[in-house]
Steps between C-alpha positions, in 0.01 A plus 500: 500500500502174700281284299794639158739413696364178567436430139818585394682228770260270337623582138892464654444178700369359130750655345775388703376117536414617897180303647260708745218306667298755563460858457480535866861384473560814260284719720721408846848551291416826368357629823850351665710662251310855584512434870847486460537761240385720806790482676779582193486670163710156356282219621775249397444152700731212344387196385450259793570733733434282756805262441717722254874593667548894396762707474463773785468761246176301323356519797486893717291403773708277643639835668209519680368148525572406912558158454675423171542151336856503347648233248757474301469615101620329213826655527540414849414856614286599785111499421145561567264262459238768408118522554503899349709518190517850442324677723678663779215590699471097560538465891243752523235201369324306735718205612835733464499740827231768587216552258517703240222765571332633181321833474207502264363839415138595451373728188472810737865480604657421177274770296686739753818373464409529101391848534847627739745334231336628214532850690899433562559361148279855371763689638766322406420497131417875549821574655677271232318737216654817673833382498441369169409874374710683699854649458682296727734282375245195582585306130793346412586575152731275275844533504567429856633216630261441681282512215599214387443307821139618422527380134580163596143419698301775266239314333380457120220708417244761609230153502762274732555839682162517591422136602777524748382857647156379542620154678739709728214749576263235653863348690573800639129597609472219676861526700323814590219327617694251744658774633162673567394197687846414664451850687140442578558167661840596592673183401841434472753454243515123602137494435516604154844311436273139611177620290304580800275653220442230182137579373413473157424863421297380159156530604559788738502852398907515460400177199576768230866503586544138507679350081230336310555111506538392175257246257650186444355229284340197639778286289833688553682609200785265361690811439622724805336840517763781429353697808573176700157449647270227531785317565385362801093412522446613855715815492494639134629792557833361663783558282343836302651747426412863709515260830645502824854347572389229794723440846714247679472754841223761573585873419741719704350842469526780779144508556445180369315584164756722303768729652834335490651368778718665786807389707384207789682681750490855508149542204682729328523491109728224379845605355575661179464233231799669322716528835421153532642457092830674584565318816452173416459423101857577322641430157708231508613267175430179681403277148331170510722187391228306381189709374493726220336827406244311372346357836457865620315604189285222431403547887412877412309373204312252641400764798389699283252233406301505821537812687509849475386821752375780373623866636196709589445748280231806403171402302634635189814281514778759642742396723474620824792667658611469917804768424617844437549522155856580534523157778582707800234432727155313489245676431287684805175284626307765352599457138605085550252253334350230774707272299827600536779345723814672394855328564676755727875541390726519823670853528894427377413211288799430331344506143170692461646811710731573208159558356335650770241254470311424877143342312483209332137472292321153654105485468291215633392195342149489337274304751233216402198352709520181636404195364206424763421878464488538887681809671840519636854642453602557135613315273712582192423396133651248249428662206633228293328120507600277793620194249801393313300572185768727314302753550841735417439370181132480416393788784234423775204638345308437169518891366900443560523156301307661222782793420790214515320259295546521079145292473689357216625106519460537910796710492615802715581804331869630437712732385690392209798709527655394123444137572554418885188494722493696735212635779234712358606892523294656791230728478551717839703828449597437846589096500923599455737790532449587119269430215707649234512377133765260494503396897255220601258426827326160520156388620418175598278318778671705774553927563830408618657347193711794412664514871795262415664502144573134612142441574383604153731232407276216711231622366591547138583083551153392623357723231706323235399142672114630461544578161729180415241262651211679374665446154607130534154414619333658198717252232379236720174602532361719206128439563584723843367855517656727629333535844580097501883574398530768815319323762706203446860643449393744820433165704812334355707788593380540839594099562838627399507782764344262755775236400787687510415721867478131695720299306845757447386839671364398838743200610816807407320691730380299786662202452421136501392481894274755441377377215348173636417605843242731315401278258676699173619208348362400164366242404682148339445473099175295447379665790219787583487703780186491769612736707230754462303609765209730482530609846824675457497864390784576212526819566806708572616575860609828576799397706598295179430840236654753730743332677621135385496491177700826508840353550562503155573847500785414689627222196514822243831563393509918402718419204431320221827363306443432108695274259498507121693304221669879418534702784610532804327450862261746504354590859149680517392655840140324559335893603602618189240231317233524729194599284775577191456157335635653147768230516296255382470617163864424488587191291685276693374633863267285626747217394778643711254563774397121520813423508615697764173384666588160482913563560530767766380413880277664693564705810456254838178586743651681757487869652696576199272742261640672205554849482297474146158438709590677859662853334373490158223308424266687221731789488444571127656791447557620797846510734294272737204235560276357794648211721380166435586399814298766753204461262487154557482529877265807507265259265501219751379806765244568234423178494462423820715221553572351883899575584757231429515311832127442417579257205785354640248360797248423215781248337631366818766686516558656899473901500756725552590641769776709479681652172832310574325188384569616129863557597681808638557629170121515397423493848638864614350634152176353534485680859649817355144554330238273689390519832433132515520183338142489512493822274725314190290497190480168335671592173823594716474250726419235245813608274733524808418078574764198455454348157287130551738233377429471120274808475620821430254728771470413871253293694222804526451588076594151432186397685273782382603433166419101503170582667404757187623259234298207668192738476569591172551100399211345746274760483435565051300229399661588175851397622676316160557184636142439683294200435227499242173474781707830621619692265189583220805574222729253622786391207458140401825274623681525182456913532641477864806294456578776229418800736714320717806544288475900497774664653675856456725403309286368244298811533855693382597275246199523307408921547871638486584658171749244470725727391712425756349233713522141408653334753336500811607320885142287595414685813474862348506596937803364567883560402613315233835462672267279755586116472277340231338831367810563199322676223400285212316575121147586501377216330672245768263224713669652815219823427208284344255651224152480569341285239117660409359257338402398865223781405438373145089398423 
């Protein structure tokens, strides 16, 4: 595996216009890069390390790193200057503090450890089957609420269904097997949480449960791989789908491999997610004077495109259920799958005891190996790839492009509901509420599509721009097949996604400090980009999946307000279109959604959640739904994600140390359900921050955020605007000044149905009562046109 490794830096120095001396030189960087892979499962070390001024958050060892080397970044901040990049086991490396002491196990001791989790996961499975045929209530059938929490992770078919089962078998086996050897060496959580135990299990007898490591050509491909590997030479798999999420802080797990965390001060379980929802997370109106609707569902969208957990479930697909079937208790031990984690619902709470609801369905995230397939606590799965490769629109595996694409003209197939495009109908019985004649349930890249009537909306656009593109390139280009006509449209479309997240979406959200103290910034026109590193990993962290990037939910507004040439305002109650997209076989509704979209603002971040998503969230047709809010925070448990004061000492921020620091207010209800600061789960505390001048989300997400984005841009050697010895499919200068004019708006103007949209403001994310965004027509210089022929042979 060395000497292909080897080979294939040789083919990407070529490639790339890098020089190597030697193969020695090769041989000493790759064993460097494992050494240090030993020590993290997201090897990320920035480029010139040695001199490079980080923000804090780039750089998690400085927590542990005794004598630090502080600068100043580019936006004047507080810095590292950082010798670890990513790995937060980094003052544990020689030079850094104590040494880092490594075990390495022989054959004898890891066939046992083989042969006792095999045993453990035996009876799991066989307990699993029992439930599975038994007449407990142990499956939750549809038309539950919390069914459809379940329906929006399920996957796509029996074939995906078993990939993912056979991936989380091996993860789980060998969680089992670091707890095996955590007992019989009696190490401590700490050990686990610094990677006391980092061998690469491959060529021991635990290999078979480590993900094959995909083939990659000598020459990489000029077209990025739809499962997003082989996207970095020296780590192919990075960025695949059916991979784990990677980490800015080790794991906080009770026993430091997989049982959720307890209170610092007294162990005891942590508080009631949902007591923790009605306490602190109300619904307040509280709209955003410069953002629109838009913002918040483009952000959905787009993360959408690169991350998704998967519930648990049994072998043959069924959901698993943690509850009475009538909600009033969880079910006993004896009947409860080893999966479940069920949201306890306070006695008295002032909305589900009307119901006499005291359960709340919540099953654990699907796990995944590691990367460096070496034992240790769990980790949970990205099911989704790691990139900003519209994988929403195209899916993440081959077998998923296949059923979206027409194989016709490079086009994606739709339904043509008498003459306006729409998504293709889906397939699965279960994908919506209803399947009856005359209603109508999408598919597209992503299970979740039908979750937001709004969201069918984004994606109806992107499919539209697909098709559009796919189209204009074939009049330019009729000598193109059709396999030419979809790779290329597919590439231009992703340089529009890429485009319009760091150029409109990102500097709304973080704002323009933020932006160039991580290094977001595009690039000048006549420029290319040579940021890429192949040392940094892309993928997603967990604090940013289940945590950070979850302060949208609190930007939803639980109404949406509709405007037509002849009628009145009409309001529509956001539950009541959850997995019910019928609407858009109306007419004119996806042009008075759009506009609304791109009209009405968006709820501020704050602790302000809607009681859409915290009362009735999925409720189909039932007098109730599951709580956005409490599921969130039981997922970062799940998760294992550090508490809040954690992250605020990872940015630089001082801890906490008393509740009153968040204000009386907050204060007295934050210690009406914690026992101490150092319990607050990082969703709360992260919502419950001071806004950062010019961003809207405080100092903590803001910084997680910018990290992931600078991942996602530094890290994909496919990035749009990356320099030809970089980037094998890079767009020739003419193509990038026109990728560079993409913008949402443009993306509305040309895929409404124009039957009421043609005026437009410029920035599609901000209120066109905003100084210098006044709407204007379509065909105005103020939203410019991509010109093609920039593709034209």
């Amino acid at each position: 595996m060395l000497w292909y490794q080897i080979l294939i830096l040789v083919a990407w120095n070529f490639v790339s216009g890098h020089v190597t001396k030697h193969p020695k030189d090769i041989l000493t960087a790759i064993k460097h890069e494992k050494s240090s892979s030993t020590h993290t499962h997201s090897s990320n070390e920035l480029h010139n390390t040695s001199t490079s001024c980080v923000p804090l958050v780039s750089c998690p060892a400085h927590l542990r790193i005794e004598h630090n080397h502080y600068c100043q970044t580019k936006a004047n901040r507080k810095g590292v200057i950082c010798t670890t990049g990513q790995n937060h086991t980094g003052s544990l490396e020689e030079g850094h503090g104590r040494r880092h002491h490594k075990f390495h196990l022989d054959t004898l001791t890891l066939g046992a450890l083989q042969k006792k989790s095999r045993a453990e996961l035996s009876k799991l499975k066989s307990r699993e089957a029992l439930l599975l045929a038994s007449d407990q209530p142990t499956i939750l059938m549809p038309g539950s609420a919390t069914y459809g929490h379940f329906r929006n992770s399920r996957t796509f078919d029996m074939t995906d269904l078993s990939q993912v089962m056979n991936v989380a078998n091996n993860a789980l086996e060998i969680a089992l097997a670091t707890r095996a050897f955590k007992d019989r060496q009696g190490f401590s959580t700490e050990d686990l949480e610094l990677g006391f135990i980092s061998q690469d299990l491959r060529p021991t007898p635990l290999g078979h449960t480590c993900v094959p490591l995909p083939f990659c050509p000598l020459i990489p491909d000029k077209y990025r791989r739809i499962d997003g590997a082989c996207n970095n030479g020296l780590h192919p798999a990075w960025g695949a789908p059916f991979t784990p999420y990677s980490r800015l802080l080790p794991a906080s797990y009770h026993d430091g491999i997989w049982a959720p965390r307890v209170s610092s001060v007294s162990g005891e379980p942590l508080p009631s997610p949902r007591q923790i929802s009605v306490n602190i997370f109300q619904d307040n109106d509280r709209p955003n004077l410069e953002y629109t609707l838009a913002l918040m569902q483009f952000g959905q969208f787009i993360s959408h495109d690169f991350t998704q957990s998967m519930d648990m479930s049994y072998p043959n697909g069924s959901a698993i259920s943690c509850c009475n079937s009538d909600g009033s208790a969880p079910l006993p031990p004896e009947a409860s799958h080893y999966a479940c984690l069920p949201i306890h619902l306070p006695f008295g709470d002032p909305f589900y005891k009307g119901y006499k609801q005291r359960c709340m369905n919540f099953v654990r995230s699907i796990l995944a190996p590691r990367h460096d397939c070496s034992m240790g606590y769990a980790q949970q799965m990205n099911k989704l790839t790691h990139f900003i490769d519209a994988s929403s629109v195209y899916g993440s595996t081959p077998e998923q492009t296949s059923e979206l694409r027409s194989f016709q003209d490079g086009k994606l197939v739709v339904f043509n509901d008498f003459g306006r495009e729409l998504l293709p109908l889906a397939k699965d019985p279960e994908a919506c509420l209803t399947m009856e004649q005359g209603s109508a349930c999408f598919q597209s890249g992503d299970t979740r599509t039908n979750q937001m009537i709004t969201l069918v909306v984004m994606h109806t656009l992107f499919l539209r721009e697909h098709n559009r593109l796919a189209e204009a390139l074939a009049q330019l280009n009729p000598h193109w097949n059709d396999e030419e006509l979809f790779l290329e449209t597919r590439q231009i479309l992703i340089g529009e996604m890429q485009n319009i997240i760091y150029k409109e979406y990102l500097p709304a959200i973080l704002g323009v400090d933020a932006m160039k103290e991580f290094q977001l910034e595009l690039q000048e026109a006549g420029k290319y980009s040579m940021d890429y590193n192949h040392l940094i990993d892309p993928s997603i962290t967990n604090e940013f999946a289940a945590a950070a990037f979850r302060f949208g939910h609190s930007t939803v507004d639980g109404q949406m307000k509709l405007y037509g040439p002849k009628k009145m305002e009409e309001i529509i109650a956001i539950p009541e279109v959850m997995f019910y997209p019928a609407r858009m076989r109306h007419t004119e509704f996806m042009d008075e959604a759009l506009s609304t979209m791109t009209t009405e603002p968006m709820q501020e971040v704050d602790v302000s959640v809607s009681d859409a998503l915290t009362k009735y969230m999925f409720r189909g047709g039932n007098p109730f739904g599951v709580d956005l809010a409490a599921i969130n925070i039981q997922r970062g448990r799940d998760h294992g994600l550090r508490p809040y004061n954690e992250y605020r000492q990872l940015i630089g921020l001082p801890r906490l140390r008393d509740f009153n620091e968040f204000g009386p207010e907050v204060g007295n209800k934050l210690r009406s359900v914690y026992e101490s600061v150092d319990d607050i789960d990082l969703w709360v505390g992260g919502l419950l921050e001071e806004k950062v001048p010019g961003s809207i989300v405080g100092p903590t997400f803001r910084d997680i955020i910018a990290d992931q984005f600078a991942r996602l841009k530094k890290g994909d050697r496919y990035f749009f605007e990356n320099d030809p010895a970089i980037n094998p499919g890079h767009f020739t200068p003419a193509q990038l000044e026109e990728i560079r004019k993409s913008s949402m708006s443009r993306i509305i103007c040309d895929n409404s149905d124009k039957i009421l949209l043609s005026r437009q403001a410029p920035y599609a994310f901000r209120k066109p009562s905003v100084p210098g965004n006044e709407f204007v027509d379509c065909r105005s210089p103020e939203i410019p046109i991509l010109d093609l022929t920039a593709w034209q042979e």
